[in-house]
N, C-alpha and C positions, 0 to 999 in steps of 0.2 A: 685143172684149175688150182692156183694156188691163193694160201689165206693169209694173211698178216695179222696176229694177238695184236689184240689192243693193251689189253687189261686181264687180268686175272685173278678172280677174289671170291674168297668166301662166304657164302653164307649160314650164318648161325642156326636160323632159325629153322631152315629145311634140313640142314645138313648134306650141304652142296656147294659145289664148286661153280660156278660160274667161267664163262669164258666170251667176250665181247671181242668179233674179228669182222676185217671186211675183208670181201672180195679185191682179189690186183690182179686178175686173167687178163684185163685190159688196162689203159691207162687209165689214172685216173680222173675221175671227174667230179662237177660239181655238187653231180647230184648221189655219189656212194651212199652207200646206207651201212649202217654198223649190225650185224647181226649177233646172234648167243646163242649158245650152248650151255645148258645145266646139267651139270653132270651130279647127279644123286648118292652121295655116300651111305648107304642101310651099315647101321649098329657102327660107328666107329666109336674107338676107345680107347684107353691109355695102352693096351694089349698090341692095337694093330700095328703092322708094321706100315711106318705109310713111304717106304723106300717100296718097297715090293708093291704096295698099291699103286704108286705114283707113275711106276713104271707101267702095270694093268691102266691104268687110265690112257695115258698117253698111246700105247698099244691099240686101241678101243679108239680114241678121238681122233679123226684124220685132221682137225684142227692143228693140233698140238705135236709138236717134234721134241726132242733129249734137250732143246737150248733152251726149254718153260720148266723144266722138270723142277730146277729150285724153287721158281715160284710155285709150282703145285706140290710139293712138300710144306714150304710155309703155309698155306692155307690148310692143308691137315693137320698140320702141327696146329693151327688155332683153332679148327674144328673140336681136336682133341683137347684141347685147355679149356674152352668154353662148354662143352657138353655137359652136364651134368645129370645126366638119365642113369640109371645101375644098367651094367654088362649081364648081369644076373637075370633079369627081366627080359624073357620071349619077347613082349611085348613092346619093346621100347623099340625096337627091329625091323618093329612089321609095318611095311611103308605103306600100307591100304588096310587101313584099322579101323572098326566104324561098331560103335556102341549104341546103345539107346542111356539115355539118361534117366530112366525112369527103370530100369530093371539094374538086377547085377549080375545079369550073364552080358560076355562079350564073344563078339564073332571076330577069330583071329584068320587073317587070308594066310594059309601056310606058305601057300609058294611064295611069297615075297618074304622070306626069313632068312635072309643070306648077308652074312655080316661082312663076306668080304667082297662082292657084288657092286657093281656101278652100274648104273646107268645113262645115258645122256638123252636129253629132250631137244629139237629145235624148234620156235615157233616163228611166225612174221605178222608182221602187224597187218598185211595187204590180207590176211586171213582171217580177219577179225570176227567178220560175220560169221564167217564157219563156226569160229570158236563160240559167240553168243548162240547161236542153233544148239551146240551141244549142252549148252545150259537148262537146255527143256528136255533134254533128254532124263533116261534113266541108267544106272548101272554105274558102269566106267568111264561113259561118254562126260557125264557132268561132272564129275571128278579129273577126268582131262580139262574140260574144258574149262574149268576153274585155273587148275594149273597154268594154262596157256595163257589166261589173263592176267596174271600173276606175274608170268615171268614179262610180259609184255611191260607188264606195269615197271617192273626193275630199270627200264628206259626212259630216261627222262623226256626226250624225243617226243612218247609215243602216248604221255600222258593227256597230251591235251586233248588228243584224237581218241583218247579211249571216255574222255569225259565229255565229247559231243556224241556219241552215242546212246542213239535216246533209247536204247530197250538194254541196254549193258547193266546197268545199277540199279533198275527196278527189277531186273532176272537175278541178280545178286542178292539182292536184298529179299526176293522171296523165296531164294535157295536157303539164307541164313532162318529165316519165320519155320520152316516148312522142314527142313532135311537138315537142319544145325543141329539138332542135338539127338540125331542119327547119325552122323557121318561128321567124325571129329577133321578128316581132311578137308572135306568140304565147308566148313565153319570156319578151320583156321584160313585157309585159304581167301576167304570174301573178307574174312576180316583184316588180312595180312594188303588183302587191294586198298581196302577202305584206309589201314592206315598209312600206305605210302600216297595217298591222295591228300589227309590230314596234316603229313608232314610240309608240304606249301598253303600257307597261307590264302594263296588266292583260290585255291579251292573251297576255304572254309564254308563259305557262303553258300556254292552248290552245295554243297555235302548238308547242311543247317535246313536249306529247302525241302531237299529230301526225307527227311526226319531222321537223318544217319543215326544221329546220338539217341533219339528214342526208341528205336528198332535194337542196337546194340544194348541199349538196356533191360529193354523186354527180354533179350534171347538171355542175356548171363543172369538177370534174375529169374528165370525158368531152371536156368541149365542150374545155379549153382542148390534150388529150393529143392528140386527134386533126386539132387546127391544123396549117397547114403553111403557112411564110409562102412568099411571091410568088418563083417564080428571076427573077435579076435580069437574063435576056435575054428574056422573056416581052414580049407584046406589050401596047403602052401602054393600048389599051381593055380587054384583061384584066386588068393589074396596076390599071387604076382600080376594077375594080369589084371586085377581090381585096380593094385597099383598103379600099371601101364596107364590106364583109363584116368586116374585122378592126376597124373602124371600130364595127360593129353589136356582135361582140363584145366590144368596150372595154365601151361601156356596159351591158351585160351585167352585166361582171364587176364593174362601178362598184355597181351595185345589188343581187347578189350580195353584196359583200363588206360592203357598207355594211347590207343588214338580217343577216349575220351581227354581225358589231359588236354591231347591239343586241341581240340574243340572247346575245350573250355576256358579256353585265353580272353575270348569273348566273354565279357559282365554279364551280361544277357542270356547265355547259353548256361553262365554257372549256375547262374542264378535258378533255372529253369530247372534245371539238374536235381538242386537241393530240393525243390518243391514237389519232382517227381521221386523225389526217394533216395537217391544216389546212393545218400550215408546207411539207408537200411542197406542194399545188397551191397557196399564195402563191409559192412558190418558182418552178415551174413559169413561173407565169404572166407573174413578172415576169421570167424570162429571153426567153419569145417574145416578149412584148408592152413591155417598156420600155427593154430595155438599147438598143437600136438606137438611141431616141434621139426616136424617131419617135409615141412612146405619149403618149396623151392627157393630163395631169395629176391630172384631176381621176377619175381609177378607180385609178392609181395612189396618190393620196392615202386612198383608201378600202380598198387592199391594204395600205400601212402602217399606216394605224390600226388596223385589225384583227391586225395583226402584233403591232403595239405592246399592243392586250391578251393577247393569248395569249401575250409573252414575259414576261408576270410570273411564269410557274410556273416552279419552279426547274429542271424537267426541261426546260420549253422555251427553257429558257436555255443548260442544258446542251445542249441537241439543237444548237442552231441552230450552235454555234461549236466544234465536235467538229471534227477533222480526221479523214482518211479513217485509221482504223487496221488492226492486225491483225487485229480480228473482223472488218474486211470482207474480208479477205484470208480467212478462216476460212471466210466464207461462203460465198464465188464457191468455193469447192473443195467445197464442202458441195454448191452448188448442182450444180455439173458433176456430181459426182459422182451425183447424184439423177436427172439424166438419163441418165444410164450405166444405173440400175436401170429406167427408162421403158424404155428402147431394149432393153437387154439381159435385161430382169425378170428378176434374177437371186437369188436368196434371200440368198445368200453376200455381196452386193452392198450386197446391203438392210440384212442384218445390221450388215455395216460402217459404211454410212452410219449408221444410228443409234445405232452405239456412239460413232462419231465425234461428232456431235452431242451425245450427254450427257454427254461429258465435256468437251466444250467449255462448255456449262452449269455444267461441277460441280456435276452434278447425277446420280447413280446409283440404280436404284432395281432392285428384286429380285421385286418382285407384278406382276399383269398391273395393276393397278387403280395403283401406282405411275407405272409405265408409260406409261399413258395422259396421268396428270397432265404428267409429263416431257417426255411430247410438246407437248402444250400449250402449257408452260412456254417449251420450245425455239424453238418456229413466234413464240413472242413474240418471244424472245429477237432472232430473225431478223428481224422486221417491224422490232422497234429501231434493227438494225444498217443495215437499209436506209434507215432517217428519219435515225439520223446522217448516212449519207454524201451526204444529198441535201442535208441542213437544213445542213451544214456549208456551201455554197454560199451562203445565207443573206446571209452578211459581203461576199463579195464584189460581190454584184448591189447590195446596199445602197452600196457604194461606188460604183461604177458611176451609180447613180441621183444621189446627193448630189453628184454630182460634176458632173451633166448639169442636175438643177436646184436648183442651189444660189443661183440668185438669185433663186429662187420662195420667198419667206417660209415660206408656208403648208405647201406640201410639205418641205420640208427642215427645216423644225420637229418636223413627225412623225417622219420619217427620223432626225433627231438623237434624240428620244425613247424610239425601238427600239431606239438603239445604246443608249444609257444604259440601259436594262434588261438589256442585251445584258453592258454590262462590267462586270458586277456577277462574273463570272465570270475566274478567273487567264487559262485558256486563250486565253478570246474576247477578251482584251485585249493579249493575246501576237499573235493574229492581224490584229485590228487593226493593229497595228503593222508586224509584217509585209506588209501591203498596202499602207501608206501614207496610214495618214490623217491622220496627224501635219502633213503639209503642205496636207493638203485642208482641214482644221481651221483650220488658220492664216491660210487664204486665207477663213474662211468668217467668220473675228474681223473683218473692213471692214465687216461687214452690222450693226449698230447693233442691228436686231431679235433676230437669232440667236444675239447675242455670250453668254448667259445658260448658252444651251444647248450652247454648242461649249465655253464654260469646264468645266461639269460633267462634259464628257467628255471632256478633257484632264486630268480633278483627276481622276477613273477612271482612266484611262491613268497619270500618276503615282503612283500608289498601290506597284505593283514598281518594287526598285529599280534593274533593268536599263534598265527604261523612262525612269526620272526621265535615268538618264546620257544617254539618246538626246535628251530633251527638251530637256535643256541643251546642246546639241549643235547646237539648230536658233536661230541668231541671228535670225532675223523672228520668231519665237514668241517669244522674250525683249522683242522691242523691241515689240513687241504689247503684249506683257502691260505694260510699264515705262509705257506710254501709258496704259494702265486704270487701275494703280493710281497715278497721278499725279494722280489725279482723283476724291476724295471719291463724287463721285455714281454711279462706274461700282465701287466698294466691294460686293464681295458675301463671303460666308463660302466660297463655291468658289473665287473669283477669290483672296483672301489666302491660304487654304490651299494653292492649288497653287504661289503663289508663295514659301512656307513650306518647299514638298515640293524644289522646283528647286535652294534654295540649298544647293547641295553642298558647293563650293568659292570661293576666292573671286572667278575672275571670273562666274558667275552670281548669285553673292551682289550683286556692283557692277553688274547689268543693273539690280536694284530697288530698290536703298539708293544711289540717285547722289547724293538730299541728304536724307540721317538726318536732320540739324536740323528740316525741314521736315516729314518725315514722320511724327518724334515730334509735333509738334507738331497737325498734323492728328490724327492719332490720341488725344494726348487731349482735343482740343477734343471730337471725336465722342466718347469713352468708348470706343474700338474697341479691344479686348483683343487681336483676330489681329493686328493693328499691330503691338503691344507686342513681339509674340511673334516677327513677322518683324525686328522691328531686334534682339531677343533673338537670334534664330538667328543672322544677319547677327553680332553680336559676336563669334559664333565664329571667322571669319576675318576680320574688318577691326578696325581700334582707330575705335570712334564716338566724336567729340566730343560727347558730351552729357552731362557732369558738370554744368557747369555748370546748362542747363537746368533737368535733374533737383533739383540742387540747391535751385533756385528753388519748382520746385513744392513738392519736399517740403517747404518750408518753407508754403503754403498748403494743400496737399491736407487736410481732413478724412476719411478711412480707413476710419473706423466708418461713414461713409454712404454710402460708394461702392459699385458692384458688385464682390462678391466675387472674378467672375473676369477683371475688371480690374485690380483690388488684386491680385490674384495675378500676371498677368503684371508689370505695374508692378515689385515688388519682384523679381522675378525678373532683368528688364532691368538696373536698378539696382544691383543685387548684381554683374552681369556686367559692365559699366561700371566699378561700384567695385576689380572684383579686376582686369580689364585696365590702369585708369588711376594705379589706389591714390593714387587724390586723397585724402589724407588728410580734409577738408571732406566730402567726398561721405560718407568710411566713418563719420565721426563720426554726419552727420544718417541716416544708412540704420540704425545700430546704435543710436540714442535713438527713433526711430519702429517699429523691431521691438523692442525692451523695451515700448516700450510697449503695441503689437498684443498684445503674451505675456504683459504683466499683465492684460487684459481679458480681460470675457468676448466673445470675438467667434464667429464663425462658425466651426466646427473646420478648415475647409478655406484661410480666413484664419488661422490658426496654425500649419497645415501649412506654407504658403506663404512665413510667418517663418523658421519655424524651416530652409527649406531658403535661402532669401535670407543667414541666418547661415550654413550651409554654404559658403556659394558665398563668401561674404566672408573665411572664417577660411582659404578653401586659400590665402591671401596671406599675408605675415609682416604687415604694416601691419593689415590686418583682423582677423588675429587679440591685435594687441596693443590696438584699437581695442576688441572685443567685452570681453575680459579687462577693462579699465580701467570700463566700462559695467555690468558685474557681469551680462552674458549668462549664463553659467555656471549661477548661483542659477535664471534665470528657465527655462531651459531644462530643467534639474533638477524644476523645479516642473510642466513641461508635462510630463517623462514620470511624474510620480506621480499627475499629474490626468486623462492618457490612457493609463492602463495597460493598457486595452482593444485599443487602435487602433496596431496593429503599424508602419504607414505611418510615424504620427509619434513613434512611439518609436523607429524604424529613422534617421530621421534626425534626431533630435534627437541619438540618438549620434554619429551621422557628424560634427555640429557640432561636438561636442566632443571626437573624436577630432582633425578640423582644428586646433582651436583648442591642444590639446595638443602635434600633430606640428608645427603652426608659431608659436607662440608661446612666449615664456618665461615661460609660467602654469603648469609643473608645482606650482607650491607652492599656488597659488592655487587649484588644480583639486581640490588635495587636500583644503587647510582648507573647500573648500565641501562635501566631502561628497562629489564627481563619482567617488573612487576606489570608495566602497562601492556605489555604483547601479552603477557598470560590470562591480563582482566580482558582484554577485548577478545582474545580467541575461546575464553569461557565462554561464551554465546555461539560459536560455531556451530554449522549444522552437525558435522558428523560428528555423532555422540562419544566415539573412542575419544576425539581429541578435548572437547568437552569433559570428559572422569579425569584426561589426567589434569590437564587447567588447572579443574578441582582442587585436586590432591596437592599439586604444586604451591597456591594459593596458600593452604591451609598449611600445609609446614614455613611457607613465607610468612605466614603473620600469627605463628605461634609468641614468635618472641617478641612484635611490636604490636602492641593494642589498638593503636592506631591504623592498623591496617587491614586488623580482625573486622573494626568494625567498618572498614571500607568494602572489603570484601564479604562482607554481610548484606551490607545496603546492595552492592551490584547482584550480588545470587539474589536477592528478594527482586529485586526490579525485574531480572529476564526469565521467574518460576513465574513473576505475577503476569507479568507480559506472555508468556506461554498459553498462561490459564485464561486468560482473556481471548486468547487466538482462537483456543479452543473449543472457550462457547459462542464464539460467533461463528463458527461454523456447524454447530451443531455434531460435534464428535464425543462426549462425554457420556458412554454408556456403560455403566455400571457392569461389571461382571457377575453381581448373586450379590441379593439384600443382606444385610446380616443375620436376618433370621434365615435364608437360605442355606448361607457356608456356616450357619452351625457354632459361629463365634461370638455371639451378643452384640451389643449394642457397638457401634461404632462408626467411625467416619472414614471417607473413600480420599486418599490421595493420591495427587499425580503424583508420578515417579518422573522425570524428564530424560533420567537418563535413559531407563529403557522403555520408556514411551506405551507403560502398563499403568494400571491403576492396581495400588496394593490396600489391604485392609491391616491401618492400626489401630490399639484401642485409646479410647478418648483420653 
């Protein structure tokens, strides 16, 4: 009988070669079937020769002839690159290895310790049953019989046939409850089926039925609670195969947490997740197994990305960076106290204990059928408080990790991805900081790869502004960032915005504006609006040379075809330029290109944008004698008769022209345009902002004509009197505290209109 290779490929996980052939004795037909062979490599290593093994294989498999031999080199070549078990360790070797999780003796099978040793397995699917029989077995039998389902499972073929098997996954699943954390082969194994079932989709549903994810979780929070790692006087042959053992459960918990992952693509299953616990046994897990230093990467990278989805829900957001509070303080009294009734049964005891508790709930109830719910409620209430104070540990181990491999790309990409779901949260980023990631961060911007993601959690972190103070505080984080944004290409919307958030003062302002000239100019080659907006802010505290520039463009910029929130920043800059430099030239071209934005029809958000670029120019005396000579006045008048709707820019359209009144000498002008009757009737507006400035406007227009003080007097009396009358007809006039109450004598109660309080002045 001769065989024809399909394929040939390695697997990592067993450390085995696979080999996938059919039968050609006859011709072929429709109905061939593809068969396999695994062939088992014990102990390979960087040592082995795998020219000399490759050839024992091939020797050994009547499969395989000298024409496969490259391809079974390359698959030991990857065997060996991906291994990462010590040569050193008995134990890593031993292909039928089988522990208790609850003691720390291990039972090693010697005769399977042969490192240069193959073996090959055949199984068929038409045997399926046989192989489920062996499941109820004892000894070897169920450890074959695992295997045989396993390897079955590696055929896509033969998945569907293995998932209408109605006694297959209930005998699996109580091999894992029952013999999983006795028999490391056999654990990995049901879990290695379970997760090549995980990995299509349309299984998810069976698998959900089943209670896959809640059986997987019961066994690894057993298996990982009842760990105890190695004392570090113990002896070397025990500590190695203590080793082996913690070794066995890494990959465990790799496979474990990687088929939860995909089950939990589903909302509903994540969700479900977080409520039974998830984040305590990640938590758990990763404090035995990674913080030392000593933990594998790759199960740890499969405990964060399952972190990382389960911290989208906003309770596991909250859970995870809670610090230990008074409900846990509440509790441990609740708890002792509940022992007191165990020990003591005492009624009186009892009684108390659960009055205690519901009102720690605020929650009272009077029925027996209340009662009960109450209880309920409360035993919740309590499960919560205890996933706070564990989940709250969450931040720190995540430190700890990032901090141990943060020059592993892959891993600390995940890790940085948790935290940023993480700091969506005030607290979690109060704690952040308090641990110190700020500096770990800082050290993590040299990795070119990571730089993306340590920004977005730094632009988190700035968001409070106790935090921006500390930010600016750390001079390699500034000189970091000044290197980034020097550079067009390392330009992102987190990177300009945190450098936005930092400029406080002005020497953090001068870590990123060291040459404005340049980085205007960058900015509007690309069109980059956050540019604009950081040499904006930056104007705040320094005087930027860029009139001129500015000058130049606006003499070329087309406006009407640029992006709006460009054009926005742009005039913004410009304005803030013009009122610091009061280049006469600059206020001239800024005040002809906003007339003109304010005669068109532009985008209302490009009018907005005008009409405050005039604000910003008229708090100057030059700008406003500039806007005045330009006949802004007219045009601005006309924008709030055409947005009478849009409160935004009717609010500053006055503010422009209250400027342009308090600092120019256009009262005459402001009058002949009209600007005095739009500001008396928009005095009466509902919304109170635009109402104060009205005010304001008003009263510097009729400083210097008497005439119009006392016009503007009679109007403010008529719509305070008109208010006050509103007010008692409806019956809303309720004093806040007598004056012998507030302790201030005698006196009378006035409205205030604008902020719609009653204040106490004296008579």
């Amino acid at each position: 009988m001769k065989f024809e290779v399909q394929k040939i490929c390695a697997n990592n996980d067993d450390e085995s070669v696979i080999v996938y052939f059919i039968e050609v004795a006859s011709p072929k037909g429709d109905n061939e079937k593809v068969h396999q062979k695994t062939i088992h490599v014990a102990g390979i290593n960087y040592s082995t020769d795998v020219d000399a093994l490759s050839d024992e294989i091939i020797s050994k498999c009547s499969v395989l002839n000298l024409q496969h031999k490259e391809d079974v080199i390359e698959c030991l070549r990857q065997l060996q690159t991906t291994n990462r078990r010590y040569t050193e360790s008995a134990s890593r070797s031993d292909s039928r290895m089988s522990f208790s999780a609850f003691s720390s003796t291990v039972e090693m099978n010697k005769s399977s310790r042969s490192t240069s040793s193959s073996k090959e397995t055949e199984f068929s699917i038409d045997q399926l049953d046989l192989y489920v029989e062996m499941l109820y077995e004892t000894g070897d039998g169920v450890a074959k019989g695992v295997a045989a389902v396993v390897s079955l499972a590696m055929i896509e073929d033969n998945l569907d046939i293995l998932v209408k098997n109605d006694t297959l996954l209930s005998a699996l699943l109580r091999l894992l409850c029952e013999s999983g954390s006795k028999n490391v082969r056999v654990a990995y194994g049901v879990l290695k089926f379970l997760h090549k079932l995980a990995e299509y989709s349309q299984f998810h549903v069976f698998l959900i039925e089943q209670k896959v994810g809640s059986t997987v979780m019961d066994f690894v929070n057993v298996l990982v609670t009842k760990y105890k790692a190695p004392r570090t006087n113990q002896d070397s042959n025990i500590k190695a195969e203590l080793d082996g053992v913690r070794r066995s459960i890494e990959k465990i918990l790799q496979v474990s947490f990687s088929l939860l992952d995909l089950l939990a693509e589903d909302v509903n299953v994540q969700s479900k997740m977080v409520h039974r616990g998830i984040i305590h046994i990640i938590a758990i897990s990763l404090r035995k197994f990674a913080l030392d230093g000593n933990g594998d990467k790759y199960w740890i990278r499969s405990a964060l990305l399952l972190l990382h989805s389960t911290s989208v829900f906003r309770e596991a957001v909250s859970e995870m960076q809670k610090i230990k509070n008074h409900c846990v303080c509440c509790y441990t009294r609740i708890t002792q106290l509940h022992r007191r009734v165990q020990q003591q049964k005492s009624n009186f005891l009892f009684e108390y204990v659960s009055a205690v508790t519901v009102k720690i709930d605020e929650f009272s109830c009077e029925t027996r059928e209340e009662s009960k719910s109450s209880e309920k409620k409360v035993e919740k209430k309590r499960q919560e408080v205890i996933y706070d104070s564990v989940a709250s540990e969450t931040l720190e181990y995540l430190h700890v990790i990032l901090h141990q491999y943060r020059h592993d790309n892959a891993l600390a990409e995940v890790c940085l991805k948790v935290l940023l779901n993480l700091s969506f949260s005030t607290m979690a980023r109060g704690q952040m900081i308090k641990l110190g990631y700020i500096d770990l961060l800082v050290k993590i911007l040299g990795s070119s790869s990571l730089v993306p993601h340590s920004i977005r959690l730094i632009y988190q972190l700035s968001v409070d502004e106790p935090n921006r103070y500390l930010l600016t505080k750390c001079d390699q984080l500034l000189y970091q960032l000044n290197k980034l944004i020097s550079t067009p290409a390392n330009w992102s919307d987190e990177l300009l915005a945190l450098c936005i958030n930092l400029c406080l003062d002005e020497g953090s302002t001068r870590s990123f504006v060291e040459n404005p000239e340049q980085l205007y100019l960058l900015g509007t080659k690309a069109k980059n609006g956050l540019i604009l907006r950081l040499l904006r802010t930056a104007s705040q505290y320094l005087s930027l040379p860029l009139a001129k520039i500015i000058c130049e463009d606006f003499q070329t910029f087309q406006f009407e075809t640029m992006d709006v929130s460009f054009v926005t920043e742009l005039l913004n800059l410009a304005g803030n330029v013009a009122a610091s430099s009061e280049d006469k030239h600059l206020n001239s071209l800024l005040a002809s290109s906003v007339n003109h934005l304010l005669s068109e029809q532009v985008d209302p958000m490009l009018t907005l944008a005008s009409v405050c670029c005039c604000g910003i120019m008229a708090s100057q005396p030059i700008g406003a004698e500039i806007l005045t000579e330009e006949n802004t006045v007219e045009q601005l008048i006309d924008v709030i008769q055409k947005y009478q709707e849009e409160d935004e820019i009717v609010l500053q359209s006055i503010y422009a022209l209250y400027q342009i009144i308090r600092n120019g000498d256009s009262d005459k002008k402001a009058i002949y345009t009209g600007a005095y009757e739009f500001l008396l009737d928009l005095a009466t507006d509902a919304n109170s902002a635009i109402r104060r400035v009205c005010s304001e406007a008003l009263d510097h227009l009729a400083e210097g004509h008497p005439e119009l003080n006392d016009q503007v007097m009679t109007a403010e009396f008529e719509w305070h009197n008109a208010s006050w009358i509103e007010m008692v007809k409806h019956n809303i006039l309720v004093p806040r505290k007598s004056p012998e109450e507030s302790g201030e004598g005698e006196g009378i109660l006035i409205y205030d209109v604008d902020d719609a309080s009653f204040i106490s002045s004296d008579a």
